[in-house]
ChimeraX commands (.cxc) that place a marker at each C-alpha (Angstrom):
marker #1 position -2.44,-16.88,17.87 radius 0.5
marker #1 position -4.54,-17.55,14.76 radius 0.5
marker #1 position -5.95,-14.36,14.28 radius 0.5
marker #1 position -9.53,-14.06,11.91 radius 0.5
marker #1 position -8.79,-10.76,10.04 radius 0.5
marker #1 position -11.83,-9.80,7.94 radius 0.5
marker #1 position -11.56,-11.05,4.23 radius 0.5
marker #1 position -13.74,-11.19,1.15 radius 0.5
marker #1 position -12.28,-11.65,-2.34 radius 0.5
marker #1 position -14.36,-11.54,-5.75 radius 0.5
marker #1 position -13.63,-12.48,-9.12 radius 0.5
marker #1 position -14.66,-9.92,-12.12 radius 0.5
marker #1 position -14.37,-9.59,-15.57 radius 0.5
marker #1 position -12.79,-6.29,-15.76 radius 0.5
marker #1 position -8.83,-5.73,-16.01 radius 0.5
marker #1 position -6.27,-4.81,-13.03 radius 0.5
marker #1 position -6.21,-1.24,-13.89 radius 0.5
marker #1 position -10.10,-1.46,-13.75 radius 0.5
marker #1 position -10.18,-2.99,-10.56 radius 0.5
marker #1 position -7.51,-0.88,-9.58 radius 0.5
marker #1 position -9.34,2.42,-10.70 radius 0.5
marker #1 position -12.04,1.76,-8.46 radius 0.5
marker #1 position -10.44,0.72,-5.74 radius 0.5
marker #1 position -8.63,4.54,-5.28 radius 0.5
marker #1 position -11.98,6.08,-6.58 radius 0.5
marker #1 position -12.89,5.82,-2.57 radius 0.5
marker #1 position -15.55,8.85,-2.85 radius 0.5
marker #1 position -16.82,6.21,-5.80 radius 0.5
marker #1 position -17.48,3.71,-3.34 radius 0.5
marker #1 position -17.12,4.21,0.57 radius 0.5
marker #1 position -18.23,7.72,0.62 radius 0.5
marker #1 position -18.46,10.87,-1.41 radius 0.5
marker #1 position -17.20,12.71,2.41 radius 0.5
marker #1 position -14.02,11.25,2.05 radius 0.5
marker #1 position -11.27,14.09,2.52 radius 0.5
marker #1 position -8.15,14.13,0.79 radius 0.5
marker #1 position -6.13,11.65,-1.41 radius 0.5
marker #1 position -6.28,8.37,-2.20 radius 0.5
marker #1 position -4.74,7.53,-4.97 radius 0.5
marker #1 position -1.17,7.68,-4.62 radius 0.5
marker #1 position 1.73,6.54,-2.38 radius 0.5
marker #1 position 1.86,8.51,1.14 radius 0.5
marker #1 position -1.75,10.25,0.16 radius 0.5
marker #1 position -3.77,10.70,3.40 radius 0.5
marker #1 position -7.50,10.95,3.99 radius 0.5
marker #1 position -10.38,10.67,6.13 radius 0.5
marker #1 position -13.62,9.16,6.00 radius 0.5
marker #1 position -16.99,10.16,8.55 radius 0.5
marker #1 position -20.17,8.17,9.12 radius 0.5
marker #1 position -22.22,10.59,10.98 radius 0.5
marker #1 position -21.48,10.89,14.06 radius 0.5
marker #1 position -20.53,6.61,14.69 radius 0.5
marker #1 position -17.46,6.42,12.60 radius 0.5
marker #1 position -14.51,8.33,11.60 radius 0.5
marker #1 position -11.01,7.51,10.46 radius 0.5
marker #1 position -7.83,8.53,9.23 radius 0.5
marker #1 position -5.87,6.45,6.76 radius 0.5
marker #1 position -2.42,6.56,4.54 radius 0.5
marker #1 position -1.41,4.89,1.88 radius 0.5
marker #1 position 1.46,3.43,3.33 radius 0.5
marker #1 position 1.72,0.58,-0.40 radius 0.5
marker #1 position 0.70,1.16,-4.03 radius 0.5
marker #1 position 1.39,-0.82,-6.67 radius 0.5
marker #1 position -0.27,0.36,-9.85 radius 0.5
marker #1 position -2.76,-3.04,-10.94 radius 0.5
marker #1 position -1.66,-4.77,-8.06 radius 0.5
marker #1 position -1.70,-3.81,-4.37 radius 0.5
marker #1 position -3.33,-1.07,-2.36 radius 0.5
marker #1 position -2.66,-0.46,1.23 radius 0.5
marker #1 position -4.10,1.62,4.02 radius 0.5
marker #1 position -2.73,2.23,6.98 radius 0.5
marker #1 position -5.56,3.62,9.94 radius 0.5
marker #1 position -3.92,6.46,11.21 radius 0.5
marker #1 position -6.47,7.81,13.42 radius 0.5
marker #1 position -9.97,6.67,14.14 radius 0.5
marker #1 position -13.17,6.86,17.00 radius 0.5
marker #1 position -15.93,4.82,16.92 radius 0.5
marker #1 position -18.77,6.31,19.19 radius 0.5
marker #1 position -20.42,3.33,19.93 radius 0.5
marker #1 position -18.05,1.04,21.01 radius 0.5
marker #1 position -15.87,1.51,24.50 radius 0.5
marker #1 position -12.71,1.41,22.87 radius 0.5
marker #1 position -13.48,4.28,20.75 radius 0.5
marker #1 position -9.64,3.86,18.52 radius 0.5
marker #1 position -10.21,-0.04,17.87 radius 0.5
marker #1 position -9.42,0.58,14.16 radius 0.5
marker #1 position -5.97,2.92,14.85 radius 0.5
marker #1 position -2.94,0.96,13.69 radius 0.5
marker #1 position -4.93,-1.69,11.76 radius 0.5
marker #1 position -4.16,-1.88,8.03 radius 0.5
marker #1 position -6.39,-1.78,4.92 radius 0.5
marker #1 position -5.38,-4.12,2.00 radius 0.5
marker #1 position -6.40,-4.66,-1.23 radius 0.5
marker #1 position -4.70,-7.49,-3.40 radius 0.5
marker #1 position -5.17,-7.34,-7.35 radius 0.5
marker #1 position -4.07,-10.47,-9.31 radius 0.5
marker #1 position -5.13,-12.21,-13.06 radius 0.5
marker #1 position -6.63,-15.79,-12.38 radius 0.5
marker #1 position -7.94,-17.67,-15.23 radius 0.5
marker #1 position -8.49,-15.06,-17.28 radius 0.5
marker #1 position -10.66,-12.86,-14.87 radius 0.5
marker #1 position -9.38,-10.53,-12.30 radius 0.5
marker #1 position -9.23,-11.51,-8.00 radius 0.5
marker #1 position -9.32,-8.56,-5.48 radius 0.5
marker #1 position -8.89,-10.22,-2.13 radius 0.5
marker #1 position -10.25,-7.68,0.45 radius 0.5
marker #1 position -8.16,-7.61,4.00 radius 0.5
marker #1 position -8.78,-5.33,7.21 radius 0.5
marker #1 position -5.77,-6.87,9.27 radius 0.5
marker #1 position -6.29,-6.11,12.55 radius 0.5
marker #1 position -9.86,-6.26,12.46 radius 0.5
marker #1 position -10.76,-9.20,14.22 radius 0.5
marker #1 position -14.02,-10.87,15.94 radius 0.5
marker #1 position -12.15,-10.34,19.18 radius 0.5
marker #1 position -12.93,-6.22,18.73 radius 0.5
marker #1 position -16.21,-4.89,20.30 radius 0.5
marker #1 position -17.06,-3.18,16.82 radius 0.5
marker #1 position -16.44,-6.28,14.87 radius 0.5
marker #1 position -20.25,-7.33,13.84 radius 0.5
marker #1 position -21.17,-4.24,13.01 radius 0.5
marker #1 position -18.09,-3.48,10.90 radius 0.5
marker #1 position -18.23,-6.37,9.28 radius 0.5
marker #1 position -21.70,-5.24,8.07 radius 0.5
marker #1 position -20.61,-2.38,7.07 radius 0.5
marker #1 position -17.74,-4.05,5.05 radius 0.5
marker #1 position -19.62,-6.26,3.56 radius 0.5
marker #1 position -22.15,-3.49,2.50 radius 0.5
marker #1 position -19.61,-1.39,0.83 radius 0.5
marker #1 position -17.92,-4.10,-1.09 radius 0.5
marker #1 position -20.71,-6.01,-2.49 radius 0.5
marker #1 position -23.27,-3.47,-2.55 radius 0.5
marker #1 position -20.79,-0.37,-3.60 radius 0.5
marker #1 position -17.31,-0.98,-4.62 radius 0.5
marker #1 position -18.53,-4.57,-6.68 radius 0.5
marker #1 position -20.92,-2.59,-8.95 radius 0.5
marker #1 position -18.40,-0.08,-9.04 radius 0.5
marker #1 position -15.99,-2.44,-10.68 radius 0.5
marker #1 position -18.39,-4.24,-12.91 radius 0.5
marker #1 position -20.85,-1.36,-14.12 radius 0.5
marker #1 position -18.85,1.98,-12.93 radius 0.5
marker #1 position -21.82,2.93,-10.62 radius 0.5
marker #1 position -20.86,2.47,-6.91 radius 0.5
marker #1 position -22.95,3.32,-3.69 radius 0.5
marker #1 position -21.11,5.67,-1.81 radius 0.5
marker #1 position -22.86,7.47,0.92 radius 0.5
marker #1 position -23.79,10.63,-0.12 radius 0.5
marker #1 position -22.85,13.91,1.33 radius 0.5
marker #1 position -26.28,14.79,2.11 radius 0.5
marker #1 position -26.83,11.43,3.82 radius 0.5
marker #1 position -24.08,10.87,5.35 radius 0.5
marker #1 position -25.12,12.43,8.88 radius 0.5
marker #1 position -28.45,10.44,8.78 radius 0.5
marker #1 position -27.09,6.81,7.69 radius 0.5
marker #1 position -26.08,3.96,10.76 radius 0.5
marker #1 position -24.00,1.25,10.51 radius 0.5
marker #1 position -25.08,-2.37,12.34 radius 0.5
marker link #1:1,2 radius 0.2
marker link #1:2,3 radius 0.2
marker link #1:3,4 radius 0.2
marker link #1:4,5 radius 0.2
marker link #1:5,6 radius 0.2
marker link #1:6,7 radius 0.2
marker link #1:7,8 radius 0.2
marker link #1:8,9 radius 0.2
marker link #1:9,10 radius 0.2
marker link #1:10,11 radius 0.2
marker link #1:11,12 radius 0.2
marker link #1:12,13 radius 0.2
marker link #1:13,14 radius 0.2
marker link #1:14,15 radius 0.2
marker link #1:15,16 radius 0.2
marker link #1:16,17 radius 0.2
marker link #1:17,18 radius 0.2
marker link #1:18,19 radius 0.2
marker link #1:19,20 radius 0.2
marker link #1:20,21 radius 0.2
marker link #1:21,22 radius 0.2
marker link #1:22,23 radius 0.2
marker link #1:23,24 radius 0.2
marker link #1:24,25 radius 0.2
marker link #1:25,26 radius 0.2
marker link #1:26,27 radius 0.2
marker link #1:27,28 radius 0.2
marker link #1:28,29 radius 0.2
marker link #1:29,30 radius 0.2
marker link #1:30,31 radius 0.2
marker link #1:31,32 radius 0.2
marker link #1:32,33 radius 0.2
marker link #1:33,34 radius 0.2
marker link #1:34,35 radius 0.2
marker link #1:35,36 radius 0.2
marker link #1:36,37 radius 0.2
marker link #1:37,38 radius 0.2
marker link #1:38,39 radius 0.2
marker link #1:39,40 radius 0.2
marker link #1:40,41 radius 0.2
marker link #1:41,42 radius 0.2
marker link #1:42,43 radius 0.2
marker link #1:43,44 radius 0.2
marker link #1:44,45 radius 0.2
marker link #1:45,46 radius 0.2
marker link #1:46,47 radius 0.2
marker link #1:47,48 radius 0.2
marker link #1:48,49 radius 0.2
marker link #1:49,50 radius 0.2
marker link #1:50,51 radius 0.2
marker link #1:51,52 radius 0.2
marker link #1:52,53 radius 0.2
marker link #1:53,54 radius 0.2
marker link #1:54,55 radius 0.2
marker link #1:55,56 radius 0.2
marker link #1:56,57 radius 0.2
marker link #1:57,58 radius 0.2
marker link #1:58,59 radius 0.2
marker link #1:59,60 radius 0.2
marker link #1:60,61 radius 0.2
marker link #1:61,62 radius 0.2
marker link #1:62,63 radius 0.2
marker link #1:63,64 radius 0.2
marker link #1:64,65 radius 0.2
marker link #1:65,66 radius 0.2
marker link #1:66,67 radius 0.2
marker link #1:67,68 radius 0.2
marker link #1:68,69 radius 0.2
marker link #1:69,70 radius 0.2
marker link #1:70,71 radius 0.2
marker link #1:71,72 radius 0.2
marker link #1:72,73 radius 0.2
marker link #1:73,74 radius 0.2
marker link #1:74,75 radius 0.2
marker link #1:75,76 radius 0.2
marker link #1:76,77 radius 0.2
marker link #1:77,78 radius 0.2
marker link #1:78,79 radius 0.2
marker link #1:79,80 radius 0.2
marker link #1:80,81 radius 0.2
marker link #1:81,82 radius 0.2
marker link #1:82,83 radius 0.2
marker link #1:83,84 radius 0.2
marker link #1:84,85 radius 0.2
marker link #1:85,86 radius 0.2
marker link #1:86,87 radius 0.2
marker link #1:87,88 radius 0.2
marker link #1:88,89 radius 0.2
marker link #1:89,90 radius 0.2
marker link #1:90,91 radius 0.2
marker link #1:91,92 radius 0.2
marker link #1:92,93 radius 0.2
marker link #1:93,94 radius 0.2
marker link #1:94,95 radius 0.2
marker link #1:95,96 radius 0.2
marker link #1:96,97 radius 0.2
marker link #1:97,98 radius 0.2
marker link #1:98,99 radius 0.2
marker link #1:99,100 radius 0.2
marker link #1:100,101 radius 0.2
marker link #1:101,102 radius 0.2
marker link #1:102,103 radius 0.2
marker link #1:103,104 radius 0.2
marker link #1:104,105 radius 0.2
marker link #1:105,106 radius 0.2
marker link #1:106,107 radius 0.2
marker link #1:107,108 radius 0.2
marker link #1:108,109 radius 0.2
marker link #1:109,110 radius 0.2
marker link #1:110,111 radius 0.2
marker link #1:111,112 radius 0.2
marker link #1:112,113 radius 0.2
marker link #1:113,114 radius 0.2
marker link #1:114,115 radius 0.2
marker link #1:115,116 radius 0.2
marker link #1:116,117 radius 0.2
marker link #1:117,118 radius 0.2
marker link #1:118,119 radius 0.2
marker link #1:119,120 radius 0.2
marker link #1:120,121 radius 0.2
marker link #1:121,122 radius 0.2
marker link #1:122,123 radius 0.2
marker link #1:123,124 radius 0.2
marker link #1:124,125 radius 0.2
marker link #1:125,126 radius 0.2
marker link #1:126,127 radius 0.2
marker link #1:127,128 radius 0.2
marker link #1:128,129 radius 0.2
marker link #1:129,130 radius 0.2
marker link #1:130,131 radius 0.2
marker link #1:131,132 radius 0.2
marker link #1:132,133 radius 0.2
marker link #1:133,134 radius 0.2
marker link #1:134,135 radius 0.2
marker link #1:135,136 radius 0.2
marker link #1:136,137 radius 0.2
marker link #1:137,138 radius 0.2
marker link #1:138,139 radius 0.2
marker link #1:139,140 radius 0.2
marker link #1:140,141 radius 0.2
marker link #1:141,142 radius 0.2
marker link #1:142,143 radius 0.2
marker link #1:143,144 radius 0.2
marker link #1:144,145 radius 0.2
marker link #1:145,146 radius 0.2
marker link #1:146,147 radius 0.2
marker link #1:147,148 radius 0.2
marker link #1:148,149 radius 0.2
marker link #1:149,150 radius 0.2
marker link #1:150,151 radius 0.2
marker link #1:151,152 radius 0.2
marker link #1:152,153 radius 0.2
marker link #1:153,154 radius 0.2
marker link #1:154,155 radius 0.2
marker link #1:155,156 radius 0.2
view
């Protein structure tokens, strides 16, 4: 089975570590709710979209420059029927040096057009890395949902 895991990869200027910086800065980027650690091997946290999205994740792979990887630990999604699509899907980001610029390839495995909250998640994605983590990477200003938004913002 050939599954279609959701992927997006840019190229930047900036370094590994820089790359690599914001990637773990997940308040930077995703949302300034997020709970816990994310930074380091084993580190757990959560993240909350008002009341349509929340999830638990680990960092269950880090390698410094490199290689970031979350595993969903826990996770309900209101407005689908199965509410724990995301749980046991994995997070990746992959860091490499191409021709002098930097590649992060972007994969949820797991997620897959075949899940009921796939369009709207993809959205979402593809918000939060273009519109957040991308300008977080290439001007250090990301667009995180704030905490005092966070309850009034909708994904799809």
């Amino acid at each position: 089975m050939n599954e279609q895991n959701f992927t997006m990869t840019f190229l930047v200027d900036q370094s590994p570590k820089e790359v690599f910086d914001a990637v773990t800065n997940v308040a930077g980027w995703w949302s300034e709710t997020v709970e816990g650690g994310t930074h380091n091997l084993n580190d757990e946290f959560s993240y909350r979209h008002g009341d349509l999205h929340y999830s638990k994740h680990k960092l269950i792979e880090v390698v410094p420059n490199k290689r970031v990887v979350w595993l969903t630990t826990d996770s309900e999604l209101t407005f689908v029927e199965n509410k724990t699509e995301w749980t046991g899907t994995t997070i990746i980001f992959d860091i490499a040096e191409k021709d002098g610029k930097t590649e992060l390839t972007f994969v949820h495995q797991g997620l897959v057009p075949q899940f009921e909250c796939y369009k709207a998640c993809f959205g979402g994605w593809t918000y939060y890395l273009q519109e957040s983590l991308l300008p977080l990477i290439t001007t250090g200003n990301g667009n995180p949902d704030k905490k005092q938004d966070a309850s009034l913002l909708e994904w799809g």
